[in-house]
C-alpha positions in Angstrom: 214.6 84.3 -6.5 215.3 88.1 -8.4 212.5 89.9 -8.0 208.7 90.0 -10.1 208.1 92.0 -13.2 204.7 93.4 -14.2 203.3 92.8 -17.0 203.3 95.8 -19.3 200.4 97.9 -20.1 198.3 96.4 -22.7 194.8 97.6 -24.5 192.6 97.3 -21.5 195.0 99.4 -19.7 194.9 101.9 -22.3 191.1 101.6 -22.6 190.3 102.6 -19.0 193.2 105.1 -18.7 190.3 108.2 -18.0 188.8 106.1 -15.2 188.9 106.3 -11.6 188.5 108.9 -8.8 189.9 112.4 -9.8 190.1 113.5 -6.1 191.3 110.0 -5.1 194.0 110.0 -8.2 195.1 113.4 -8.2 195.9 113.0 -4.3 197.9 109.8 -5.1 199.3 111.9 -7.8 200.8 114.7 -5.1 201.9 111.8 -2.8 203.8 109.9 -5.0 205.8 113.0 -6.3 206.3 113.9 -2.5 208.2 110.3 -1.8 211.5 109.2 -2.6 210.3 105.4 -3.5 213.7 104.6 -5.0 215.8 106.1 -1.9 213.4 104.0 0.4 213.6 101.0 -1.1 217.5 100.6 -1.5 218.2 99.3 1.8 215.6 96.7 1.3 216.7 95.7 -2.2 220.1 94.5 -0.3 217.8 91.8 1.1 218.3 87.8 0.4 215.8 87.4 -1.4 216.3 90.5 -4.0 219.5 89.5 -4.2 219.7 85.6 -5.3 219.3 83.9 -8.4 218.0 80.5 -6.6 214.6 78.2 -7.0 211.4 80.0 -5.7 208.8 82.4 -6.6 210.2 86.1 -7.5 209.6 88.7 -4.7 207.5 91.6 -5.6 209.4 95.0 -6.1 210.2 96.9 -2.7 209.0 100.0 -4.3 205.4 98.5 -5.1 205.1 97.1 -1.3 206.3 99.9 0.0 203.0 102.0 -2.1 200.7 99.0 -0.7 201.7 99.7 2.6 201.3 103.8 2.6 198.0 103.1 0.8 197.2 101.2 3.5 198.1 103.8 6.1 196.5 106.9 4.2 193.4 104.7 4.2 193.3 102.8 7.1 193.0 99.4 5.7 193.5 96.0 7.4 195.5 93.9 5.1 192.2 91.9 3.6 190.8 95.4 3.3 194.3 96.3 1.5 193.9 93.6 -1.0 190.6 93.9 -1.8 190.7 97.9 -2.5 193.9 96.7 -4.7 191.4 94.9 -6.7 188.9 97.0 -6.8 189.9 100.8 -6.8 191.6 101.7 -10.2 193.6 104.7 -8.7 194.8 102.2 -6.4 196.5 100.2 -9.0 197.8 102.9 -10.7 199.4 104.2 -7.6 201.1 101.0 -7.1 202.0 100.4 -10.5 199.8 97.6 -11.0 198.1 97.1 -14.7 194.5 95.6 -15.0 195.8 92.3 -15.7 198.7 91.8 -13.2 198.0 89.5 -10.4 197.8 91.6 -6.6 199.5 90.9 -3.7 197.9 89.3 -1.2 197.4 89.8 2.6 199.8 87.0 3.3 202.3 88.7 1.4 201.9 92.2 3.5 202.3 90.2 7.0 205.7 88.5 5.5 207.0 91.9 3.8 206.7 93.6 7.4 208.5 90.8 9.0 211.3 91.0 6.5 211.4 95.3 7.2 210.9 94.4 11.0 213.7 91.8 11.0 216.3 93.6 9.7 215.4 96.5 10.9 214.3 98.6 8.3 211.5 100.8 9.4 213.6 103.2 11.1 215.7 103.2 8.1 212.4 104.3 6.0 211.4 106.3 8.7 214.9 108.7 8.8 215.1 108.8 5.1 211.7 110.7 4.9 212.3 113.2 7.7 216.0 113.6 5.7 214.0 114.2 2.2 211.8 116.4 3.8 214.9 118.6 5.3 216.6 118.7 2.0 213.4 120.4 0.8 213.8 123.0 3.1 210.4 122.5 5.1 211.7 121.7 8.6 211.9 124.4 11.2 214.9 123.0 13.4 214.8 126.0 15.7 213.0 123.8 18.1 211.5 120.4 19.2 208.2 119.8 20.2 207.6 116.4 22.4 204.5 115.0 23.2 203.0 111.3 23.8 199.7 109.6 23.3 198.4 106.3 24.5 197.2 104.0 21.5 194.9 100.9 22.8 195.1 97.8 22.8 192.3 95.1 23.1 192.2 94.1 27.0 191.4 90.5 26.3 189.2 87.6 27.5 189.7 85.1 30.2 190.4 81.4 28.9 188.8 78.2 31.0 192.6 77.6 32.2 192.8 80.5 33.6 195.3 82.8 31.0 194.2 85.7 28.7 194.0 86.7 25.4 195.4 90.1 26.6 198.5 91.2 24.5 201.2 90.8 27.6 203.9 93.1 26.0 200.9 95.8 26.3 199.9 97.4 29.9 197.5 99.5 32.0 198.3 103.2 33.3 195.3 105.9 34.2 194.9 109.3 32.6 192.7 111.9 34.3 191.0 108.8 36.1 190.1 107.3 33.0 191.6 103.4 33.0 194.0 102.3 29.6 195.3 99.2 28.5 198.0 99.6 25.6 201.1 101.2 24.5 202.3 104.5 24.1 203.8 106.8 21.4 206.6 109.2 22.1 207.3 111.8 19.3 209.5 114.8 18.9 208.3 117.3 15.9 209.5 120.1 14.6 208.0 123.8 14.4 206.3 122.8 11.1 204.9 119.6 12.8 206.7 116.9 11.1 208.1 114.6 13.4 211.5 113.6 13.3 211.7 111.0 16.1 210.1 108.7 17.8 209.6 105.9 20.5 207.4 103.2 21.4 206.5 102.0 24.9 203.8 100.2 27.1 201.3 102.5 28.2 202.3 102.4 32.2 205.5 103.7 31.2 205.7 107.6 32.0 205.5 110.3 29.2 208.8 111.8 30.5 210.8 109.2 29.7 212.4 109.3 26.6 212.2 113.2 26.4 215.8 113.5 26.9 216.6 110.9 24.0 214.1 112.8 21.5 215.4 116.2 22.6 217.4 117.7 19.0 220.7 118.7 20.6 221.0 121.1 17.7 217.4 123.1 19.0 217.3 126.4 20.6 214.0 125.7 22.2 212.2 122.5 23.9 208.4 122.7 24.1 206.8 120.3 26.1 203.8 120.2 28.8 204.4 119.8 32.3 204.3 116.1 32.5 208.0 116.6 31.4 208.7 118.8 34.2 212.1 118.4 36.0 214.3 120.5 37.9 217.7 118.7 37.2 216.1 118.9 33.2 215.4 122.3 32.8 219.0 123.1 34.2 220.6 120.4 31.5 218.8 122.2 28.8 219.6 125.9 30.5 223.4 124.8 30.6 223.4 123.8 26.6 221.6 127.3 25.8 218.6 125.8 24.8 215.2 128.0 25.9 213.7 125.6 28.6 210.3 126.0 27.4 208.3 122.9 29.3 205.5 123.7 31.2 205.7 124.3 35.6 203.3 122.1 37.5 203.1 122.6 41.2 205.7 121.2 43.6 205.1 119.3 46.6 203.3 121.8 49.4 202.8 124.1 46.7 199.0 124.8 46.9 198.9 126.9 43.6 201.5 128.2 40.3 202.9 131.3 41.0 201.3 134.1 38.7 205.1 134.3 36.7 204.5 130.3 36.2 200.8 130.6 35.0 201.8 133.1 32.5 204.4 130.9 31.3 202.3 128.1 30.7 200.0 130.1 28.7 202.6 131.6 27.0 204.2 127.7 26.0 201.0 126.1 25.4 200.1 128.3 22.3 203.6 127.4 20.5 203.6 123.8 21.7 199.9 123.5 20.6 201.6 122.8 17.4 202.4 119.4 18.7 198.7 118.5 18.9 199.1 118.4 14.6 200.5 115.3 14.1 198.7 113.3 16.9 195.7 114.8 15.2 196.8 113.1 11.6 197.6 109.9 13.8 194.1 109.2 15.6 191.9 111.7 13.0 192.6 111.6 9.6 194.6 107.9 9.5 192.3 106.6 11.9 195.3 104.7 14.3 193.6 105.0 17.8 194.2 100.8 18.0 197.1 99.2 17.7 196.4 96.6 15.2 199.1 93.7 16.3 200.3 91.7 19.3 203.9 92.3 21.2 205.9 95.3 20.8 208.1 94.9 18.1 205.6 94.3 16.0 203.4 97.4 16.9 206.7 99.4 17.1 207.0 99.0 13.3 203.4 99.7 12.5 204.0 102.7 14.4 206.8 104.0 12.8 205.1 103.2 9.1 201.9 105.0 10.2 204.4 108.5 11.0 206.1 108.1 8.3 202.7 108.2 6.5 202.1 111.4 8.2 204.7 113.1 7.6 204.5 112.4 4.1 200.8 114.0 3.9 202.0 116.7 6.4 204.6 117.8 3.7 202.2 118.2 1.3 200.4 121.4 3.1 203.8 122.2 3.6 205.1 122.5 0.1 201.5 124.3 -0.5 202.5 127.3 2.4 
C-alpha cells in the first residue's frame, strides 16, 4: 500500500497563507517544535501497511495522524468533531500539514489508526518517547515521584427488555467520600516538575494503592503520596532503599486521632505533593477528560495514555518558559 502524499502547496495555499487564528497558530506553532513527530512515528512506520507495495488505498503518514490525534486531545474533540474542525479551522490544517486542497481524514480513519497503535502496542511506545525527549531537555526533576489516582467515569448504562445493560462491563463501581462512581481509574507517577512519567489504568473499584509500588522510580530519593498509600511493610521497603518515605499517616485501627508528629508531617508532605494535583488538573480542566470516551479497557487504556502524553507535551511548554 506505501503510504499517501499531499499534494503540494499551490496558489490558494499561498493566497490565504496570513489567515487563521494567531493565538490558535502560534500555540500550534510552540507545540509542534516541542514534539519529536519523526521519533514518534518510527515504530509505527514499521507497520504492514507502511511497509508493502501491494493493491489498496495508501495509508496516510503516521506523522500527520499522530498531529490529528494531539489536536484532538488539546481540543477535546470527538472524532466527527476532529474532522470537521480539520475542515474548517485553517491553523488546524497547517498544523497537520494539510493544504487547502488535500482531501482530510475522516473519523473512520481515527477509529482504525488507534486500533492499529492499540494492537501492536504502540501507545506506550509514544508515551515513553515523550517523557524520554523531555528528559533529554533537561526539564525533569528526578529527585522524586509523586503518585496520585483519579476516577474518570463512565456512562452507567440502561436496562434492555431482556434483562442485560448497556453498562461498559470492563468498567466498575467504588465510593469516594460517600459519593457513588461507576468507571475506571487512572494511576500516575510525576515528577517534581509535574510531568508524568508513568502510568496505569484500572476499573474504578480497584484501590488507589495498588500499583504505587510499580510506578515508584527506583532511582528517586523521595516518594510523595497521600495516605491512601499508607503501609507499614511499604514505608520500611522504601526506608531500606534510602528513599525519604514521604506518604501521608492516616490513623490505625483504635487510634482515635494522628499523633501531633504525624499531623505535622502531613502538612509538611501535602504542600510538596500538592504538585501532583498539576497534571490531574490539565487532565479533567484544561483537556476536558473527566469521561472516558470508549467501551472495555484496552481501548480506554490507550485513550488514556494519548490524553497524558498530550499533557505532558503542553506541560513542557511552561517548562521550557521557567
Amino acid at each position: 500500500m506505501g503510504m499517501r502524499k499531499n499534494e503540494s502547496l499551490g496558489f490558494v495555499d499561498a493566497m490565504m497563507v496570513e489567515l487563521g487564528g494567531p493565538r490558535s497558530g502560534a500555540l500550534l506553532e510552540r507545540l509542534d517544535v516541542a514534539t519529536p513527530w519523526e521519533k514518534l512515528a518510527a515504530p509505527i512506520l514499521k507497520l504492514p501497511e507502511y511497509r508493502g507495495t501491494g493493491a489498496g488505498r495508501p495509508a496516510w503518514s503516521p506523522v500527520l495522524m499522530l498531529k490529528c490525534l494531539m489536536l484532538a486531545k488539546w481540543n477535546n474533540l470527538s472524532d466527527p468533531g476532529l474532522e470537521e474542525a480539520l475542515k474548517d479551522r485553517i491553523s488546524f490544517r497547517k498544523f497537520v500539514g494539510l493544504s487547502f486542497t488535500d482531501t482530510t481524514p475522516d473519523e473512520t480513519t481515527f477509529v482504525k489508526f488507534r486500533a492499529r497503535l492499540r494492537e501492536a502496542g504502540l501507545h506506550d511506545v509514544i508515551f515513553d518517547a515523550v517523557v524520554k525527549h523531555i528528559e533529554r531537555q533537561g526539564l525533569l526533576v528526578k529527585e522524586g515521584t509523586m503518585v496520585d489516582a483519579t476516577i474518570i467515569e463512565a456512562p452507567r448504562g440502561r436496562p434492555r427488555p431482556d434483562g442485560t445493560t448497556t453498562r461498559d462491563q470492563d468498567a466498575s463501581f467504588t465510593s469516594k467520600h460517600g459519593v457513588p462512581h461507576h468507571g475506571y481509574k487512572g494511576h500516575i507517577a510525576a515528577d517534581l516538575s509535574g510531568i508524568v512519567t508513568d502510568y496505569r489504568f484500572g476499573t474504578a473499584k480497584e484501590h488507589d494503592s495498588n500499583y504505587i509500588d510499580e510506578l515508584t522510580d527506583r532511582e528517586a530519593k523521595l516518594v510523595l503520596a497521600d495516605s491512601a498509600y499508607s503501609d507499614r511493610a511499604r514505608r520500611e521497603a522504601l526506608r531500606s532503599r534510602g528513599v525519604i518515605d514521604g506518604i501521608c499517616y492516616k490513623r490505625n485501627r483504635g487510634q482515635k486521632k494522628l499523633y501531633d508528629w504525624q499531623e505535622r508531617w502531613n502538612r509538611l508532605v501535602s504542600k510538596g505533593r500538592a504538585r501532583v494535583e498539576h497534571p490531574t488538573a490539565m487532565l479533567k480542566q484544561q483537556l476536558g477528560y473527566r469521561r472516558v470516551r470508549y467501551r472495555g479497557r484496552e481501548r480506554n487504556a490507550l485513550d488514556f495514555a494519548l490524553t497524558l502524553t498530550a499533557c505532558n507535551i503542553k506541560r513542557s511548554l511552561s517548562l521550557r518558559a521557567a
